[in-house]
Structures are given as C-alpha cells and as structure tokens.
C-alpha positions, 0 to 999 in steps of 0.5 A: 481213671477210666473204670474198665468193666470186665463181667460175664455179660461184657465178655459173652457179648464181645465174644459171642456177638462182637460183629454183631452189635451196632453201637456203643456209645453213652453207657448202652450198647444196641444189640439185635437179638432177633435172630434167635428171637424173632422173625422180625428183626429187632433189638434193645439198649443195654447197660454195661452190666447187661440190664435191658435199659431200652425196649421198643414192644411197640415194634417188636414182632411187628416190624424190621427196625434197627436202630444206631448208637446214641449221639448226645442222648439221641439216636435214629431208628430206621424202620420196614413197615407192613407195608414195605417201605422205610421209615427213619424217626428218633428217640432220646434215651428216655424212649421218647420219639421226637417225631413220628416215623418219616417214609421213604428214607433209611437214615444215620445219625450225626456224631453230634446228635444234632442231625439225622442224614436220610437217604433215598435214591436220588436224595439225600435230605438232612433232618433236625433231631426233631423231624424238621428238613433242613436241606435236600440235595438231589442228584442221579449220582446218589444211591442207597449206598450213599450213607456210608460216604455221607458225613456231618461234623463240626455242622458241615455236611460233606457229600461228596464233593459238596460241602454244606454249612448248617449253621449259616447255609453256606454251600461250596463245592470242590469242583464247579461241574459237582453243582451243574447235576445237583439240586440243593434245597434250603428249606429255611431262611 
C-alpha cells in the first residue's frame, strides 16, 4: 500500500502553491519561498510533513538560485551570481556539492540522477553528476530555450534529431544533413 499523506501543510501548499513548486520527488519537495521572503530568489527541500530538510543559507540573500528535483538523491541547482552570469552545480541529499559552481550554463538533471544537460547558446554540454563533460554538442540551432526538448533516459541523450549513446559513444542521427551544422565533442575515450 501506498500511504497517502493528507495534513494541513500538504493541503496549504497544493492549494496556495500548486504551480509554484518545482519538484517533488524521493519524499522532498523544492519550494521557493523568496517572493514573500527575499529579494532574491531562493528556496529549500522539505518533507511530507513540511519540516525544512534542506537549506542553502550560503546563497540565500545573496544569490538567485533555484534548484529542480532529486533524481537517484542527486539534484542540480542553477545559480545567478553577482556578477550576472550562470552557474549550474550539484548536490546529494545530504547538501553535499559535488563540484564547484560551473559558469556559463543553465542546467536539468537526468531522471536517472546520472547526467546533468547544460545548456548555453550554441552548446549544449552534458556533465556527470560530479562535474566531469561528457560531450559537447555545438550547433547555431541551439538556443537557451533548448532545455525543454533535451532529453536523457535509458543513457541516450536525444537533441533533436541527434541521438547520443553515453555508455558506448555511439552517435546516430535521424537525417544525415542533422550532422552537417553540428559539432559533437567526445571528451572521453
């Protein structure tokens, strides 16, 4: 059986906050609470019950960050410094980073919690949970709006027409001219 958990916090946020939370997965849930709170945007993990599991006081008031849901206890943070730019990282459940911030992206996480997709204008770079590139795919076709066409499972990433294999590096395209304006980076052997 599947317990169904039904108490005040779960019902104030699915109805006060239903579209406005980010992810719920492994027993958290991510909510930005910065609206209210701060001027900067931020948020924590909680549990079913609503205790506050997860902070980040680090960046809290000092940074926009905003993180997605935990995939195989890992979840990815997607950071605005100071200095304007972005930065992608990630942490296990415990809060731990795996790596210090990266700039220049804006990042998902795989379902499996294996992957991070980051993206920037014209590249699209897929990273191991611990900071490590994997492949880089360059192409004019790719925009900051990418990240929602973008997709890993079973260790294929699919952009596009590309289909990309990361266990073997095995690449294959739909259509032959998909490969003539891209650039695929392998940075393993």
């Amino acid at each position: 059986l599947t317990p169904i958990i039904n108490n005040d916090w779960t019902n104030d946020i699915l109805s006060t906050r239903g579209e406005q939370y980010l992810g719920f997965s492994e027993g958290t849930l991510y909510l930005d609470y910065s609206p209210n709170r701060s001027l900067f945007p931020s948020g924590a993990y909680y549990n079913l019950e609503g205790k506050c599991i997860l902070d980040f006081p680090k960046y809290r008031d000092k940074y926009y960050y905003l993180c997605g849901a935990f995939h195989n206890g890992y979840a990815v943070m997607n950071i605005t410094g100071v200095d304007g730019k972005h930065y992608i990282t990630a942490f296990d459940k415990q809060g731990n980073f795996m790596f210090d911030p990266i700039p220049g992206f804006d990042a998902g996480g795989s379902s499996d919690g294996k992957y991070i997709i980051a993206i920037k204008e014209g590249c699209i770079t897929i990273f191991d949970i611990n900071g490590m590139p994997l492949y880089s795919v360059e192409c004019s076709c790719i925009s900051m709006d990418e990240i929602n066409v973008i997709s890993i499972g079973n260790g294929v990433v699919t952009i596009k027409d590309i289909y990309i294999n990361l266990e073997d590096g095995i690449v294959i395209g739909k259509h032959q001219d998909a490969f003539s304006e891209m650039n695929i980076t392998r940075y393993f052997d």
